[in-house]
N, C-alpha and C positions, 0 to 999 in steps of 0.2 A: 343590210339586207340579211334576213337571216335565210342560215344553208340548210341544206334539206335535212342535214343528220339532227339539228335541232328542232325541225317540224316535227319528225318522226319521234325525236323525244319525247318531245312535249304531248304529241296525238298520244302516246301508248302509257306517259306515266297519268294522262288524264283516262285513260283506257282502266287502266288499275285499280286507279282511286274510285273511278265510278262503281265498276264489278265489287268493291268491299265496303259499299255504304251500307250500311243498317239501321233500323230503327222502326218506329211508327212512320206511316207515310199522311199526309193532311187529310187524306180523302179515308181515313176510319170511318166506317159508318155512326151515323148518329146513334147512340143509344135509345132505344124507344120508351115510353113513358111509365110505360106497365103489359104486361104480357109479353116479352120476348126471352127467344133462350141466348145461352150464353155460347158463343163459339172459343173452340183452340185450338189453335194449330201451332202445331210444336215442329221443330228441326230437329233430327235427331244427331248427335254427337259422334256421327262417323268421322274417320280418316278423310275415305275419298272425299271430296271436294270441300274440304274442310275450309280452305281460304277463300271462295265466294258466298255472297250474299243467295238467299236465292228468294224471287217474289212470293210474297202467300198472296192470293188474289180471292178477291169476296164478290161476286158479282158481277166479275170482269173487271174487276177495280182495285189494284194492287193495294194491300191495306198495312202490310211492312216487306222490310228486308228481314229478312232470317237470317243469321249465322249459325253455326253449328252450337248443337247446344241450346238454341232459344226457343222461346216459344212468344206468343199473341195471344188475350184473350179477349176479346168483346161481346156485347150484345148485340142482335140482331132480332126486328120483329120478325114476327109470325110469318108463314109463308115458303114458299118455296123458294130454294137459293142455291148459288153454285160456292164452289168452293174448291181451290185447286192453288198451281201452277201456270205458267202461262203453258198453254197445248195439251195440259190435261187437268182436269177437274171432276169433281163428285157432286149432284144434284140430290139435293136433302130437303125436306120440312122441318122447319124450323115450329117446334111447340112451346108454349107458354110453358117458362121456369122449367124447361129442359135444359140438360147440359149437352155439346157434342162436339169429338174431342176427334181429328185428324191430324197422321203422321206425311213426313214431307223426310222422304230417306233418298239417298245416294243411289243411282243403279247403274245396268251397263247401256240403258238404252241410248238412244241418240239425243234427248232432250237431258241425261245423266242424271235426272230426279226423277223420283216418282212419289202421288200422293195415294193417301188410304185412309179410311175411317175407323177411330178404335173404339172398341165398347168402351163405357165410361170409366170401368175400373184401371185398364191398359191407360187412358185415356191421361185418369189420374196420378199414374204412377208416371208416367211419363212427363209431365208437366214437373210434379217434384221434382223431379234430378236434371233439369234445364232451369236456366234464369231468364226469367220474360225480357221484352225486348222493349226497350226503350223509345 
């Protein structure tokens, strides 16, 4: 019968492992067939919370984990669409063969993320000096 200090192992080193999953998650949006823009959202390469994941979310639909440092890029059609964290998000139109490019930074709030929209240029530079995320 196992004792409780091995429950509690096992519960928090599964606690861990979860909080530092990263990658693509299954639910990417499909790419559209023609006329949509491209999204990115990038993590930026802070200290503070540098050992967790954290969700980019497209629609209410987690689309990766982020580590620091990473970025996502996908397609999305036309239309209006959200684009965040989970508890906060930015509401954009998405135009044909547009690009549009949000930051996902460390803060001191109580959710300790917060996201932002960068012009394309920021947008671009920022994407450079991050490695997409698998």
């Amino acid at each position: 019968m196992p004792t409780l200090r091995r429950i509690v192992l096992v519960l928090t080193a599964a606690a861990m492992i979860g909080a530092c999953a990263h990658g693509r998650t299954p639910d990417m949006p499909a790419a559209p067939e023609a006329g949509g823009g491209q999204v990115t959202i990038v993590r930026n390469d802070n200290l503070f919370g540098w050992g967790f994941s954290v969700a980019a979310v497209f629609d209410d639909t987690p689309v990766a984990h982020l580590r620091a440092g990473e970025h996502v890029t996908f397609r999305a059609a036309p239309g209006l669409h959200t684009v965040g964290i989970f508890g906060r998000g930015i509401s954009f139109a998405v135009e044909a063969n547009r690009k549009y490019f949000f930051l996902i930074s460390a803060d001191d709030s109580q959710a300790g993320f917060d996201i932002e929209r960068l012009d394309p240029t920021r947008g671009e530079e920022w994407a450079a000096k991050t490695k997409p995320s698998l």
